[in-house]
C-alpha positions in Angstrom: 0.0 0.0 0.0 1.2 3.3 -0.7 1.6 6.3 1.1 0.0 9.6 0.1 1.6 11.1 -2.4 2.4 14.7 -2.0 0.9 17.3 -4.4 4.1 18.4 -5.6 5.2 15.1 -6.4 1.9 14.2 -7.9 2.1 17.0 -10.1 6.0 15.8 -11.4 4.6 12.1 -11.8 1.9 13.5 -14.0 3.0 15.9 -16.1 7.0 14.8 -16.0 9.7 15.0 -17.3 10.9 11.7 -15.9 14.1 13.1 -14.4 11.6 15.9 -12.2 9.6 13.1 -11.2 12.5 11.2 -10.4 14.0 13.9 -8.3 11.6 14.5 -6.6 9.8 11.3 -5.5 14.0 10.9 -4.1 13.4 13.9 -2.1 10.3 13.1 -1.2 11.3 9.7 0.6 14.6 11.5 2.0 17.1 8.8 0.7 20.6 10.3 -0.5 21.7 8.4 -4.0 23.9 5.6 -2.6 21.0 4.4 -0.2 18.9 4.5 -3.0 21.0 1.9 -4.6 21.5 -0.3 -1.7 17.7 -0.4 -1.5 18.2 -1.6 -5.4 20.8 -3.8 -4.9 19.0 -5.6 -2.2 16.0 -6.3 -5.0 19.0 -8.0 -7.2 19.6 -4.7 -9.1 22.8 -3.2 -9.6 22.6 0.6 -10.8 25.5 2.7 -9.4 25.4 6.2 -8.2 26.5 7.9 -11.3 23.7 6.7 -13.4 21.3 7.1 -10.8 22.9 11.2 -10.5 22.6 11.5 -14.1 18.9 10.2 -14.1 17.5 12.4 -12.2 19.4 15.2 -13.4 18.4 14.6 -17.2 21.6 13.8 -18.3 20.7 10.5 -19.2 17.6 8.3 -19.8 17.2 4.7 -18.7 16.8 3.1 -22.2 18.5 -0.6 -22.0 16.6 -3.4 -20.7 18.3 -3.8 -17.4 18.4 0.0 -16.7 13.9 0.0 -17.3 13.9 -3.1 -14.7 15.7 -0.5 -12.4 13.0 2.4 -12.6 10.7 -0.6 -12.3 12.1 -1.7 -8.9 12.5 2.4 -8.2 9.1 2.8 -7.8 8.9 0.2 -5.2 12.1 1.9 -3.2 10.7 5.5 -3.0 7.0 3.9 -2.3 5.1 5.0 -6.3 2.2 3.9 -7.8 3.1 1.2 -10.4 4.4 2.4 -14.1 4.3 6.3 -12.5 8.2 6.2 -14.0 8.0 4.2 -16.2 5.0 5.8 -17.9 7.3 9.4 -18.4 9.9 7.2 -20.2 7.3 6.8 -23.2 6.9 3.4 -25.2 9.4 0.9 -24.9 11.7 -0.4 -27.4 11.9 -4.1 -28.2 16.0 -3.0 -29.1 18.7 -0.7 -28.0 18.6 2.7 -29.7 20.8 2.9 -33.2 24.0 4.7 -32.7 22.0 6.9 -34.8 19.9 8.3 -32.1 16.5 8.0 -30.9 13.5 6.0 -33.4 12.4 9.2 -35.4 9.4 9.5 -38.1 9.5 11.3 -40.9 8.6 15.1 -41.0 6.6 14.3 -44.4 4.5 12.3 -41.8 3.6 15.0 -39.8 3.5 18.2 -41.8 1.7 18.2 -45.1 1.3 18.1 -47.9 4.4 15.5 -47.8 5.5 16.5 -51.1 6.2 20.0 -50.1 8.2 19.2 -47.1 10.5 16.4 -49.0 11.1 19.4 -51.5 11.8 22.3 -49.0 14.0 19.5 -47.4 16.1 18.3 -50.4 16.9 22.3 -51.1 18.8 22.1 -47.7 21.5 19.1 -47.8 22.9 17.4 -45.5 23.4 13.9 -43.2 20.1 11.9 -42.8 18.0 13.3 -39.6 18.8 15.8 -37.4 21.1 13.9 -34.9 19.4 16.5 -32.3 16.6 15.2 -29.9 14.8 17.5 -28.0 15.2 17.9 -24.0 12.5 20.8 -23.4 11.1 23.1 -25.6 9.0 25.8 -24.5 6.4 27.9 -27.1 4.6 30.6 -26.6 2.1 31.9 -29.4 0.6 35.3 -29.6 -3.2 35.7 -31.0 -3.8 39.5 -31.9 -6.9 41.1 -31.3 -8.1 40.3 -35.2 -7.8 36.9 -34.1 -4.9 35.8 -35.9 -1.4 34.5 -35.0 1.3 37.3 -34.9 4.1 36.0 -33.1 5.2 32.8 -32.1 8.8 32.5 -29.8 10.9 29.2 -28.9 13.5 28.2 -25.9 14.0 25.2 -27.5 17.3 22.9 -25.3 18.5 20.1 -27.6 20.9 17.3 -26.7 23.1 15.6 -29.7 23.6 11.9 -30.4 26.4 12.5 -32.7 29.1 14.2 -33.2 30.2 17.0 -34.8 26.4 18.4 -35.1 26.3 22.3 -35.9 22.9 23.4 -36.8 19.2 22.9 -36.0 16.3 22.9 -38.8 12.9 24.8 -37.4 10.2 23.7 -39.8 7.2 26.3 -40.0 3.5 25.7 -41.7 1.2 28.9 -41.4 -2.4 29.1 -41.0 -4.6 28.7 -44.0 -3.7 31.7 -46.9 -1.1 33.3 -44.7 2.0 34.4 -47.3 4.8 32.8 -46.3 7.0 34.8 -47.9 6.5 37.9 -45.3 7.3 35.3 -42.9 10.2 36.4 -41.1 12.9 34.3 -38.6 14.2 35.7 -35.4 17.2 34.1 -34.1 17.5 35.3 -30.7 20.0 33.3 -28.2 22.9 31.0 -28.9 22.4 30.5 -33.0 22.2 32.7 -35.8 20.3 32.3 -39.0 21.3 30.4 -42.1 19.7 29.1 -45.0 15.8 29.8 -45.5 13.9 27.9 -47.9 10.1 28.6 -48.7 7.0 27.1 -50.4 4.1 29.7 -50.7 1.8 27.0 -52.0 2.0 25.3 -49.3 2.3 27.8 -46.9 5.6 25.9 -45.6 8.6 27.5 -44.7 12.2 25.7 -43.0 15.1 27.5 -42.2 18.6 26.8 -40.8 20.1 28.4 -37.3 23.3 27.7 -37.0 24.8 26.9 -33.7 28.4 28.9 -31.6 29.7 25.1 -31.9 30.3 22.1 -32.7 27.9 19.2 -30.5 29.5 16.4 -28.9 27.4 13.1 -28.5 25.6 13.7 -25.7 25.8 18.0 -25.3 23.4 19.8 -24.8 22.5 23.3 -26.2 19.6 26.0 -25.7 18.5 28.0 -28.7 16.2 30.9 -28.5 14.2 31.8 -31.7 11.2 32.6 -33.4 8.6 33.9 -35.9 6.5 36.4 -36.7 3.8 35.8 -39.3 2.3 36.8 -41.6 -1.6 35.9 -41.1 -4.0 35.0 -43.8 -7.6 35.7 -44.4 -9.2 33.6 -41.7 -8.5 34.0 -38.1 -6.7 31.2 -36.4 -7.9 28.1 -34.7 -5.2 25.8 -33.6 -1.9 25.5 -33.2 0.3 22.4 -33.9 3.5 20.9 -33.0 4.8 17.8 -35.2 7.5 15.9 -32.9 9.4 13.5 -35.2 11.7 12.1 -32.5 9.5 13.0 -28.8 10.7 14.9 -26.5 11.3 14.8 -23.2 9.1 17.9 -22.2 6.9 20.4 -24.5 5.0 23.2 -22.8 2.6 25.4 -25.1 1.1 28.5 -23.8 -1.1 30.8 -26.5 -1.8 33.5 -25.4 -5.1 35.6 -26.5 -5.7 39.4 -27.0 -7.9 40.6 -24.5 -10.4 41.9 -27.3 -10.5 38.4 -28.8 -11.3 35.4 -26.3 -12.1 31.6 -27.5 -15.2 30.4 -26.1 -13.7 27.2 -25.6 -10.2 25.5 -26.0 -8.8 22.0 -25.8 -5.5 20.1 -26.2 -5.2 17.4 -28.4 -2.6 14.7 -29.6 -3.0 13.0 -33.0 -0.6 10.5 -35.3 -1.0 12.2 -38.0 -2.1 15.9 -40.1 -5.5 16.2 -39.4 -6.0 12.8 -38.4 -8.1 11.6 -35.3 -6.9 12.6 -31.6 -6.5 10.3 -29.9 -6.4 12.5 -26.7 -8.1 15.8 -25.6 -8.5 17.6 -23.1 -10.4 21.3 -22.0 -8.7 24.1 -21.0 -9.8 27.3 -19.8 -8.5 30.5 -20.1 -6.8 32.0 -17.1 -6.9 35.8 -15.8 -3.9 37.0 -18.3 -6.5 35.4 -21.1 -3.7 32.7 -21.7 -4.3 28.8 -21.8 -1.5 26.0 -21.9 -0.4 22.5 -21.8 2.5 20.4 -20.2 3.6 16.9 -21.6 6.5 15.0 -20.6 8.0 11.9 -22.7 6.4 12.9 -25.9 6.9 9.7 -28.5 6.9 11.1 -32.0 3.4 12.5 -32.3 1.7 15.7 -33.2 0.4 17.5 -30.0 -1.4 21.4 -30.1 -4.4 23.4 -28.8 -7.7 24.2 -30.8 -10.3 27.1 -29.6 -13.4 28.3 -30.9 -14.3 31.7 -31.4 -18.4 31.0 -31.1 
């Protein structure tokens, strides 16, 4: 039987990242790290000190066999509800990762039309994927008070599984008859812009920002950067992230012009452009006329918010 779990830890095993959640439930039970692994070892699992340090600090994630039977027997050392770990680690893999990185999908699977984004893609060469997965990103989306997007801004903290990586690819769709080629890139903190490709049929536009340095395997690196569009005809209803590799956390906040409130809003994941959700969720606007949503250990999906204006 388990004891009560306290809010603040609730709120870490629910919303994630795994490494807050891991944190915290250690706090939480008061064990430092190397009684934490006697407690292990005396389950038959060996996990040093190190590993368990770079856990809950997000310098690592528990991804072999051996290392998920460990945050399995965690839960029952700091005293958590069955798979409330293992859960923020996303699906499991049958395999080890490829030296290649994380299991990624293809952005032509989650931006359309797929045509376009192979196209934009190809005018920008270079090594297959990104060999960047994403540790946190933050967004934060403006909606003026004619109801469509103006300004959309990025802290966006990337860790490499490969060497030698110098550059990061932002990939931008606007709403419905907005001209993308008034669309203009900001790049704000630690990265500067490079090449910028556009498809105005499409409404599709991705653009380089080149990094101070070269990645190691395993650095880590926080870009600041952003848009500001230019709307179409039609005010705006959603907006959408495509996640090709997960994340580890994503936090959305739109904010609203106080002269143009949704009557309702909901989150929302999906597989695919327009497809089904397969998870919603209301939200309601707060006093600064903002809403937002919080996921941790995002598997390659598409995740956004919708309102209605009536």
């Amino acid at each position: 039987m388990h004891r009560t779990v306290q809010p603040e830890l609730a709120t870490a095993l629910r919303t994630g990242p795994f490494h807050l959640a891991l944190r915290t439930a250690i706090a939480a039970r008061g064990l430092a790290l190397h009684r934490v692994r006697q407690h292990l070892a005396q389950r038959g699992v060996q996990v040093g000190v190190t590993s368990l340090s770079y856990w809950q600090q997000g310098h690592r994630r528990p991804e072999r066999p051996e290392s998920l039977r460990a945050v399995q027997a965690l839960e029952e050392v700091l005293d958590l509800p069955s798979h409330s770990l293992t859960r923020l680690l996303g699906p499991r893999q049958s395999a080890e990762p490829s030296p290649a990185g994380p299991p990624t999908r293809p952005y032509r699977d989650l931006i359309g039309p797929a045509e376009a984004v192979d196209g934009l893609l190809a005018t920008i060469a270079g090594p297959p994927g990104t060999g960047l997965h994403t540790v946190t990103h933050i967004e934060r989306i403006s909606i003026g008070a004619d109801r469509r997007q103006a300004r959309r801004s990025s802290q966006h903290v990337l860790r490499a599984h490969r060497d030698g990586i110098d550059r990061y690819l932002a990939i931008y769709q606007g709403d419905p008859g907005c001209d993308i080629t008034r669309v203009t890139l900001r790049a704000e903190e630690n990265c500067r812009p490079g090449r910028v490709r556009r498809d105005p049929a499409a409404g599709l536009l991705v653009a380089e920002l080149l990094l101070d340095r070269r990645l190691r395997t395993g650095d880590t690196h926080l870009l600041g950067y952003g848009f500001e569009d230019a709307p179409g005809p039609e005010p705006s209803g959603e907006y959408v992230r495509g996640f090709n590799a997960g994340a580890g956390q994503y936090v959305l906040q739109v904010a609203f012009h106080p002269d143009a409130l949704p009557v309702r809003c909901h989150r929302f994941s999906s597989r695919t452009p327009g497809g089904r959700p397969y998870e919603t969720e209301e939200l309601t606007v707060d006093g600064h006329h903002r809403v937002h949503l919080v996921a941790g250990g995002v598997p390659p999906c598409i995740l956004g918010i919708r309102w209605d204006w009536e």
